[in-house]
KENU-560609 format. One record per residue (C-alpha): residue in three letters; y, x, z. Coordinates in steps of 0.5 Angstrom, whole numbers, padded with zeros to 4 digits, always signed. Example, Ala and Ser with C-alpha at 12.3 -4.5 7.8 and 13.67 -1.06 7.14 Angstrom:
ala-0009+0025+0016
ser-0002+0027+0014
This chain:
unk-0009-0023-0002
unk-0016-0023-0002
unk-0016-0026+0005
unk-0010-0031+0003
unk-0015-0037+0002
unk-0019-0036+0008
unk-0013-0036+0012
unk-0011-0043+0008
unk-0018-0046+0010
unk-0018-0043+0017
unk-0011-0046+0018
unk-0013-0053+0015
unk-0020-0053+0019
unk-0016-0052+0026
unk-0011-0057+0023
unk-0015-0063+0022
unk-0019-0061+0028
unk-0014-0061+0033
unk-0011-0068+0030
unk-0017-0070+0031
unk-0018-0068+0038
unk-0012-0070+0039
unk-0013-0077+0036
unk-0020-0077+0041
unk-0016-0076+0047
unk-0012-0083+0046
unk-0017-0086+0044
unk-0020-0084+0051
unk-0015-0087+0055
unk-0014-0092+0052
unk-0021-0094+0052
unk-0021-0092+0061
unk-0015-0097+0061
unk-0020-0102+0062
unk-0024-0103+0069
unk-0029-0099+0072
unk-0036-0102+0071
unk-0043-0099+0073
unk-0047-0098+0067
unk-0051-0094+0070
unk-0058-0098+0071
unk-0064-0098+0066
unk-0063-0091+0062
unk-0070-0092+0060
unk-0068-0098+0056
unk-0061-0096+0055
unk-0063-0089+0051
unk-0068-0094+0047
unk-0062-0098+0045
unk-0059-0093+0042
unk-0064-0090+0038
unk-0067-0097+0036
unk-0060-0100+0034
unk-0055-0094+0032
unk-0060-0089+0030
unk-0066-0094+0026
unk-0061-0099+0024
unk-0065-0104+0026
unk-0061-0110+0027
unk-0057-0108+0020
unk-0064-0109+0016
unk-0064-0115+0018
unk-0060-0118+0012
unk-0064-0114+0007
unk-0058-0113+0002
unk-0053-0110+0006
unk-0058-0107+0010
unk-0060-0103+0005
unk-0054-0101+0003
unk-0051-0099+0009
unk-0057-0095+0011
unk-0057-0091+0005
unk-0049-0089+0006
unk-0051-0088+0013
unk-0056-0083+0011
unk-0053-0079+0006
unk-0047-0079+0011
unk-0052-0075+0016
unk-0055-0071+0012
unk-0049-0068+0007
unk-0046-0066+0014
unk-0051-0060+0012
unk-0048-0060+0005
unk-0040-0060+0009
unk-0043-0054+0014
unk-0045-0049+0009
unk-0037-0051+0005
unk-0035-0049+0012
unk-0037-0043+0014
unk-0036-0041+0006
unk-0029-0043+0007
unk-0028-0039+0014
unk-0032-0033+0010
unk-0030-0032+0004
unk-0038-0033+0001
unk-0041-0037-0004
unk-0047-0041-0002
unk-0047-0038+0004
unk-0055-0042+0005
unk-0057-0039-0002
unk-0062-0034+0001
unk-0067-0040+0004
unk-0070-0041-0004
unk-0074-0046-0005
unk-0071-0050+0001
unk-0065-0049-0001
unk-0066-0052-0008
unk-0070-0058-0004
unk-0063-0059+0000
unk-0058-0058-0005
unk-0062-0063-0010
unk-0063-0068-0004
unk-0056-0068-0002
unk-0054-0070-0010
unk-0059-0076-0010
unk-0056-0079-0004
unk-0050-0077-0006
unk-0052-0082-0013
unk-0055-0087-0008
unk-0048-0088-0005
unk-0044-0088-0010
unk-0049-0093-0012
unk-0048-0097-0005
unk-0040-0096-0004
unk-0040-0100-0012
unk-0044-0105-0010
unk-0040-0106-0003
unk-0034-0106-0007
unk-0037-0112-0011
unk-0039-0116-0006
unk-0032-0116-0002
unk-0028-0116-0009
unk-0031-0120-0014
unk-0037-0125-0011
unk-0032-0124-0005
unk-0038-0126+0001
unk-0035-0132+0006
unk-0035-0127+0011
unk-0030-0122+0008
unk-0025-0127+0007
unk-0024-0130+0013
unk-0016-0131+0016
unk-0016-0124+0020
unk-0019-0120+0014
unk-0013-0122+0010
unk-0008-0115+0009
unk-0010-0108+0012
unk-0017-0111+0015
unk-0019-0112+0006
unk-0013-0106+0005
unk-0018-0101+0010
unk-0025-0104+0008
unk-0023-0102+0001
unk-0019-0095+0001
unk-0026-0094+0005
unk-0030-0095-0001
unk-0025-0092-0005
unk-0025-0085+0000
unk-0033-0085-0001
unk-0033-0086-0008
unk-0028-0080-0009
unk-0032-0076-0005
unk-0039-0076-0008
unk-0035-0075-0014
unk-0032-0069-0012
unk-0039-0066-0009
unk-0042-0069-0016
unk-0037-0065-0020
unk-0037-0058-0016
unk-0045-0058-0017
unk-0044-0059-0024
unk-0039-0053-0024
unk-0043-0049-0020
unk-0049-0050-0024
unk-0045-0049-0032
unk-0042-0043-0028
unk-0049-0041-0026
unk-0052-0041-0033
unk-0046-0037-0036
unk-0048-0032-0031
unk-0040-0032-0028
unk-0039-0027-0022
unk-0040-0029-0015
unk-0044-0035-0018
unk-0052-0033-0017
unk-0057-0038-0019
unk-0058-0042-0013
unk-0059-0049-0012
unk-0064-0056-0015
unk-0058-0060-0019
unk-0062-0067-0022
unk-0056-0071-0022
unk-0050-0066-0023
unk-0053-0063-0029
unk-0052-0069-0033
unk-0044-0068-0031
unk-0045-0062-0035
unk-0045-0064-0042
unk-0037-0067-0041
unk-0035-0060-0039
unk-0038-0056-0045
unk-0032-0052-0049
unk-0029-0050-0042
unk-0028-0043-0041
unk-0031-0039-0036
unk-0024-0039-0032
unk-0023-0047-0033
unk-0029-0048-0030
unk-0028-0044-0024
unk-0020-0047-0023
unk-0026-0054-0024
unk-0031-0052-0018
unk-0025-0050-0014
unk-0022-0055-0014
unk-0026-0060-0013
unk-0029-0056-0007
unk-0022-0056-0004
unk-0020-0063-0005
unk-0027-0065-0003
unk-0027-0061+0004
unk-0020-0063+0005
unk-0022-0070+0004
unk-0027-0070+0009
unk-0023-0067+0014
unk-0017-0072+0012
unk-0022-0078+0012
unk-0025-0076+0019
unk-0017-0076+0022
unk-0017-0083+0018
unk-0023-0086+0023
unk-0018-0087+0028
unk-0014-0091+0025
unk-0019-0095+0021
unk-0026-0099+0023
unk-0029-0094+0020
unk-0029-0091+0027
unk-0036-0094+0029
unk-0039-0088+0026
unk-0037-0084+0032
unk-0037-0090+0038
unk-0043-0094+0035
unk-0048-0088+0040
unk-0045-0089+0046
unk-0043-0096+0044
unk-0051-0098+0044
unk-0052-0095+0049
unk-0048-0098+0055
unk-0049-0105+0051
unk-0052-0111+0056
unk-0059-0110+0058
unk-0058-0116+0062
unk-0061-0123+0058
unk-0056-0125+0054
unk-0055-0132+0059
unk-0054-0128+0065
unk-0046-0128+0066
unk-0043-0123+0071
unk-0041-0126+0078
unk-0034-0125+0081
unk-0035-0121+0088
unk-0029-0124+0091
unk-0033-0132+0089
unk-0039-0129+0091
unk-0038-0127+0098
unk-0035-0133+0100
unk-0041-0137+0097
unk-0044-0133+0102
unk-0040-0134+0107
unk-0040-0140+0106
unk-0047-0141+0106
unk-0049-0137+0112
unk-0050-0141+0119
unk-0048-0135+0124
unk-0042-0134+0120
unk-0036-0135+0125
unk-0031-0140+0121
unk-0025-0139+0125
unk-0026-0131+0124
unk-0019-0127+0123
unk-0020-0126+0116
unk-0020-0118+0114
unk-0015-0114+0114
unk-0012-0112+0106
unk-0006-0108+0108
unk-0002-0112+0104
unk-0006-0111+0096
unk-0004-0115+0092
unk-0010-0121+0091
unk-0014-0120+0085
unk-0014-0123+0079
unk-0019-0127+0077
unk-0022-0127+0070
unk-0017-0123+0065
unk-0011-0124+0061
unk-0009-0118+0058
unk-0014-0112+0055
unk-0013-0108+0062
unk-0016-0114+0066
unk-0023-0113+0062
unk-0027-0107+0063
unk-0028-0100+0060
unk-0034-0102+0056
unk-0030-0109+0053
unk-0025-0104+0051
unk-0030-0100+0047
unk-0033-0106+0043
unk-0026-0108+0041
unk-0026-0100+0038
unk-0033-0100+0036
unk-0033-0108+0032
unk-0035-0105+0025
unk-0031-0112+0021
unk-0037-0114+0019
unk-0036-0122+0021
unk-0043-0122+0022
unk-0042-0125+0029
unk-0036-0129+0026
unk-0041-0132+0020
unk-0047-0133+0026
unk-0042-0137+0030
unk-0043-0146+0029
unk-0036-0147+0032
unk-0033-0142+0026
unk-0038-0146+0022
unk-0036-0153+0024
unk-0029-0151+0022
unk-0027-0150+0029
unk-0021-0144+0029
unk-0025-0140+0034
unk-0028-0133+0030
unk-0032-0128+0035
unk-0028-0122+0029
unk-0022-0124+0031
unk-0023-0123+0038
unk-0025-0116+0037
unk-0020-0115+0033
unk-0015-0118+0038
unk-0017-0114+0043
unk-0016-0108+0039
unk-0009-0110+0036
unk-0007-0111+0044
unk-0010-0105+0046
unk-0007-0100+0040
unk-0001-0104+0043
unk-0001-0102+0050
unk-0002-0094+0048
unk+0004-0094+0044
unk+0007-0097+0049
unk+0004-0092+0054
unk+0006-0086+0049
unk+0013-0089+0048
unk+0014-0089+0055
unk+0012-0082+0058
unk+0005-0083+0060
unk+0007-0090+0064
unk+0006-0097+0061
unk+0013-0102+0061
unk+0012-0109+0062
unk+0013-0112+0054
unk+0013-0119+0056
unk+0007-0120+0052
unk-0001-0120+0054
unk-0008-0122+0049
unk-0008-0128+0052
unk-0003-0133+0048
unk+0000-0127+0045
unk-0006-0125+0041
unk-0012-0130+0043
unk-0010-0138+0043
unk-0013-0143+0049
unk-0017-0146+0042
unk-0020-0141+0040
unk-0024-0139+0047
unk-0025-0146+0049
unk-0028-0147+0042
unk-0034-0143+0044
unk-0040-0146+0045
unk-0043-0139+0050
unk-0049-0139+0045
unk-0050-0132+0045
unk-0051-0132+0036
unk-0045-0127+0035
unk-0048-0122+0041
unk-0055-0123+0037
unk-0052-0122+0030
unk-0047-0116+0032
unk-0052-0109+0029
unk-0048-0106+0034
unk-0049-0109+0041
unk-0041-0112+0041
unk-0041-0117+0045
unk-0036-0122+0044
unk-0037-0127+0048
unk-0036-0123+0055
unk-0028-0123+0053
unk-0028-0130+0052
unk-0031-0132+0059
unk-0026-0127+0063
unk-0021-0130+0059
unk-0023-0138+0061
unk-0024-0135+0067
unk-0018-0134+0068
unk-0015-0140+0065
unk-0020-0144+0070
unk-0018-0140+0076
unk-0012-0138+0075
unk-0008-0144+0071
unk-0012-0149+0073
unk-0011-0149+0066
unk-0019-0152+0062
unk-0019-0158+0058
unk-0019-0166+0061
unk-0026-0166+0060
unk-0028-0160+0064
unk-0024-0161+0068
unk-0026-0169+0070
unk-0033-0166+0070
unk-0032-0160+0075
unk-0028-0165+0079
unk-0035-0171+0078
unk-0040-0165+0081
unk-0035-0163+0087
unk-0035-0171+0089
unk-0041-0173+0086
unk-0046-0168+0086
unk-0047-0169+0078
unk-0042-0168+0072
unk-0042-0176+0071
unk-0037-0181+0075
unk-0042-0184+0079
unk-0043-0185+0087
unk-0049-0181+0088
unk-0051-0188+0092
unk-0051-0191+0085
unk-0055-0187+0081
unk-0061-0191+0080
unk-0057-0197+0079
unk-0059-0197+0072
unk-0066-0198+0074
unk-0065-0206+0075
unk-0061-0206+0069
């Protein structure tokens, strides 16, 4: 029976790892649903990306506050990572502070980690404050209503529980320590957890034991359960923010992407030996391709994995002059659109074994309106602001795309002007012969 907890553990650990693995393999293929594009150019400048932006936290910083306070979180997440190896290898062993015989740097580590662990408590309040009390513009957009604020909160409240609980275990472990309790050597620096001691004085050797316990149970059955909770939640950037930054646009963000049909024909069309009469090509009877994009599997494989990594922060949406104007169109939401329709493909998918049945639905209209993609200005502000290389803005794009190209379906006055440059050579409705009329006015 000695044995019987680290089999529990054993089981747990295979439980919550293999949900995850499985979560991961959805995630995947959902995320491959989309086209195929070539990511595969300046890997120099790609690595540096990453490091700048996903492991420096460069662009977070830029609002001192908040910055801060994700910094401080993101920091204490890593290194108390090293904390939760040694619970996993004492759970899978049967030891008890498996890393103990390090010494002083064992002190050093374990002391560490309870300031972090201070730091983040004292980060996920703030936070918690900001979105619920001072209640900041951006958290209380439209598409932040119901589940979007139920999981930025629930994701405080995880957090919090969790430091607590390590916080709590440590003060066991240390009061244990000085009571001399088997298996309870003196290891460790505790400069936080000791002033938790004082409120379990008066408890017997055993009750502090059945306190340690426990907390080291719920706080590693926390983590295992919070990291299966990422794939339903927006927290799922800790994992995708890496590969995120580093396929992220290293093009300048005013260079759109031309479509290689318009392109070939443009030069075609501009090429003086090209024979206009010529046969076209064979095409074995495929279907045309679309032009632009209606539905999530029209973008590309790394516009999909935006919408997974899209963090919620409404930085992008507060950035953007047509949100600002009042205009209904919010750079979030798109993200969060995408998302919504691409979780909707997969279970679609996964209901239907491995094979998607058309739904009578699509992103476009369904999910995102023609107000809100012709309300952007293509100024690039939420691709600026966004701490984790989204882009946004290219979704919007391949569906006007399709609108323009497909549906002939733009606006009057795009539409008049594109009709003025196709005549006129300007976008004004004037003959080019009258141009410089207003010089004899």
């Amino acid at each position: 029976m000695d044995y019987l907890p680290n089999i529990i553990f054993a089981v747990a650990l295979i439980l919550g790892i293999g949900f995850f693995a499985r979560n991961v393999k959805k995630l995947s293929r959902n995320i491959k649903l989309g086209k195929d594009v070539d990511v595969s150019d300046n890997k120099g400048q790609r690595w540096k990306n990453m490091a700048k932006i996903a492991l420096g936290q460069t662009k977070m910083v830029v609002r001192p506050i908040a910055g801060l306070m994700h910094v401080i979180v993101y920091v204490g997440f890593i290194i108390i990572n090293i904390e939760v190896l040694e619970i996993m290898l004492d759970g899978i062993l049967g030891t008890h502070r498996l890393f103990s015989p390090l010494g002083a740097v064992y002190d050093f580590l374990i002391g560490s980690f309870e300031i972090l662990a201070l730091l983040v408590i004292v980060a996920v309040v703030v936070f918690w404050i900001r979105r619920n009390i001072i209640r900041i513009q951006r958290f209380i957009k439209p598409e932040m209503k119901g589940w979007p604020k139920t999981d930025g909160n629930l994701i405080l409240y995880i957090e919090f529980v969790l430091m607590l609980l390590f916080l709590t275990m440590n003060a066991a472990d240390y009061q244990l320590q000085q009571l001399g309790a088997e298996h309870y050597a003196q290891a460790g620096a505790f400069p936080v957890s000791q002033f938790i001691v004082p409120l379990l004085e008066g408890l017997s050797e055993s009750s502090l034991v059945m306190v340690e316990r426990t907390a080291w149970w719920l706080h590693i059955l926390g983590i295992l359960a919070f990291l299966n909770y990422l794939y339903y939640s927006k927290h799922l950037h800790i994992l995708l923010a890496f590969p995120n930054t580093y396929y992220g646009k290293t093009k300048p963000q005013g260079q759109f992407n031309n479509v290689a049909s318009v392109t070939k024909e443009v030069k075609l069309m501009m090429d003086p030996d090209a024979d206009p009469f010529a046969a076209p090509a064979e095409d074995d009877g495929a279907e045309p391709e679309k032009f632009g994009a209606s539905d999530v599997m029209d973008l590309n494989w790394v516009q999909l994995l935006n919408a997974y990594t899209c963090t919620e922060c409404g930085r992008c949406t507060s950035e953007c002059p047509a949100n600002q104007t009042g205009k209904k169109l919010s750079p979030r939401k798109i993200m969060m659109d995408t998302r919504d329709r691409l979780e909707e493909v997969g279970k679609n998918i996964d209901a239907n074994k491995g094979e998607f049945v058309p739904d009578g639905k699509q992103l476009l209209g369904d999910y995102i309106s023609h107000e809100e993609l012709w309300a952007c200005t293509t100024c690039n502000a939420c691709v600026q602001a966004c701490p984790v290389s989204i882009d946004p803005l290219s979704i919007i794009v391949e569906m006007r795309r399709y609108l323009v190209m497909e549906q002939s379906a733009a606006p009057m006055e795009l539409n008049n002007m594109m009709s003025n440059i196709e005549n006129n050579g300007a976008p004004w409705p004037y003959n080019q012969m009258d141009r410089l009329n207003w010089v004899n006015e």
